[in-house]
C-alpha positions as CSV (number, residue, x, y, z in Angstrom):
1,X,0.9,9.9,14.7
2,X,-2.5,10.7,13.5
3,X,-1.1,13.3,10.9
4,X,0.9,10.2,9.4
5,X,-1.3,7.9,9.1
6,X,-3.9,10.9,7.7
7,X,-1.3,12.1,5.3
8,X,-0.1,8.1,4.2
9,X,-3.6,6.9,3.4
10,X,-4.2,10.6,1.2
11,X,-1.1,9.8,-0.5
12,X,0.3,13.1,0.1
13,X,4.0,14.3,-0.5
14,X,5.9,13.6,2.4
15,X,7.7,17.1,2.1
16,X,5.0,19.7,1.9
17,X,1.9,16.9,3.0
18,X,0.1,19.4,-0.3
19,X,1.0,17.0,-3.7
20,X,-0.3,13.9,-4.7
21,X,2.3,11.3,-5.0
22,X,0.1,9.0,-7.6
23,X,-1.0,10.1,-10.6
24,X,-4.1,6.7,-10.4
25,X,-4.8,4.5,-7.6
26,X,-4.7,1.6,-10.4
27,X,-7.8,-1.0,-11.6
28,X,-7.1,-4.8,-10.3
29,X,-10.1,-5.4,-12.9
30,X,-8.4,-3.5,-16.4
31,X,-4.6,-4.9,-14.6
32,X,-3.6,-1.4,-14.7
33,X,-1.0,-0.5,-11.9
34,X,-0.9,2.4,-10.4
35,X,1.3,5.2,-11.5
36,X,3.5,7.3,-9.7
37,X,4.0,11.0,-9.7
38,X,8.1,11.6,-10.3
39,X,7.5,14.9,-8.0
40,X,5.6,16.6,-6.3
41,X,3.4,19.1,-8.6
42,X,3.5,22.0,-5.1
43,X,7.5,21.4,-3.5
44,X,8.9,19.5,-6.9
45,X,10.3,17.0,-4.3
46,X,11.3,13.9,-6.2
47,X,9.9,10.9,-4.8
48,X,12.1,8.5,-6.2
49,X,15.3,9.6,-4.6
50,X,17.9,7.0,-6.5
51,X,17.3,3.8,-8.7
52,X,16.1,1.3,-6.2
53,X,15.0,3.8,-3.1
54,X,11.5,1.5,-3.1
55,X,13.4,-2.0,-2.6
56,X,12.6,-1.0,1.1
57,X,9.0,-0.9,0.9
58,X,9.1,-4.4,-0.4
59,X,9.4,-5.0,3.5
60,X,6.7,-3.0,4.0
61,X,4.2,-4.2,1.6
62,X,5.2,-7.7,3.1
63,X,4.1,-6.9,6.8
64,X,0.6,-5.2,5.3
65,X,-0.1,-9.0,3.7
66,X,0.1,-10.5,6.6
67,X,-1.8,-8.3,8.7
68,X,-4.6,-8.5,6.4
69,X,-4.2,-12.6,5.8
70,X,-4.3,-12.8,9.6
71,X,-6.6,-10.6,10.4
72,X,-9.0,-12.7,7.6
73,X,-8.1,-15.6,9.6
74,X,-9.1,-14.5,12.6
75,X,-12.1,-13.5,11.7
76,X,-12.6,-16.5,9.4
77,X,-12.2,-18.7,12.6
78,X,-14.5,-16.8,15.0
79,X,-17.0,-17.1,12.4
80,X,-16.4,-20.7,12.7
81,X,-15.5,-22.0,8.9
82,X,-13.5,-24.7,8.2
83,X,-9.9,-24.0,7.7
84,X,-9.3,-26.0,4.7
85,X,-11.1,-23.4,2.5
86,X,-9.4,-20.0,4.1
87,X,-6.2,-20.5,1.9
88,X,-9.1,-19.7,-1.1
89,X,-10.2,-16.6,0.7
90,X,-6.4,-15.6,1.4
91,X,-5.3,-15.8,-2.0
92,X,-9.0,-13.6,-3.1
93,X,-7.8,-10.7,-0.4
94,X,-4.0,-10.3,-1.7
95,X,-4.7,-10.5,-5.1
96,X,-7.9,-7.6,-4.4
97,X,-5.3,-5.6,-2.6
98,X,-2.4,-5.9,-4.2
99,X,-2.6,-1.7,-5.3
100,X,-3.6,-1.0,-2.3
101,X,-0.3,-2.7,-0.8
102,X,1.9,-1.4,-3.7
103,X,0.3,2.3,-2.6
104,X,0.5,2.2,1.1
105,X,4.1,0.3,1.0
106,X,5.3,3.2,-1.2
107,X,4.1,5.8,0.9
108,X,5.1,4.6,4.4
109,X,8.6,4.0,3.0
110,X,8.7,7.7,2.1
111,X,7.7,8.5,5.0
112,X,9.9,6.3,7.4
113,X,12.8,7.8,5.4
């Protein structure tokens, strides 16, 4: 379990845990996405297995969003703020981690399948 969450979070190739699947991590400030190796540079496994194989990790970047708008919450009401400005600071945390979900969703799917 530790190995794939280790090998997830480097954004290795799921065959041969050497190759970097992304080419950039992506810039939320220049709106740049992050781009996606077709193979792996060590194996040449292709990522991308079909047209569509990442519809999954839709699912997948989905559950990450909540777990980090509740975990926000959580800690938003053990501080003790008032909850009609958290909907501010949930919006400010998806939209700073949307690359980061796009990544991690893409990798865990490879991974799961």
């Amino acid at each position: 379990m530790a190995g794939f969450i280790k090998n997830v979070l480097q954004q290795k190739c799921p065959k041969c845990k050497n190759g970097d699947v992304f080419q950039s991590n992506g810039n939320i400030l220049t709106l740049k996405g992050p781009k996606m190796n077709e193979q792996c540079e060590h194996c040449q496994h292709k990522f991308e297995k079909e047209p569509g194989y990442f519809i999954g990790a839709m699912y997948m970047s989905y559950g990450l969003s909540i777990a980090e708008v509740v975990a926000a919450f959580i800690i938003w009401k053990i501080v003790g703020l008032p909850i009609e400005n958290f909907i501010y600071v949930a919006v400010i945390i998806l939209a700073a981690l949307i690359f980061f979900n796009f990544r991690m969703a893409r990798m865990i799917w490879m991974y799961l399948l």
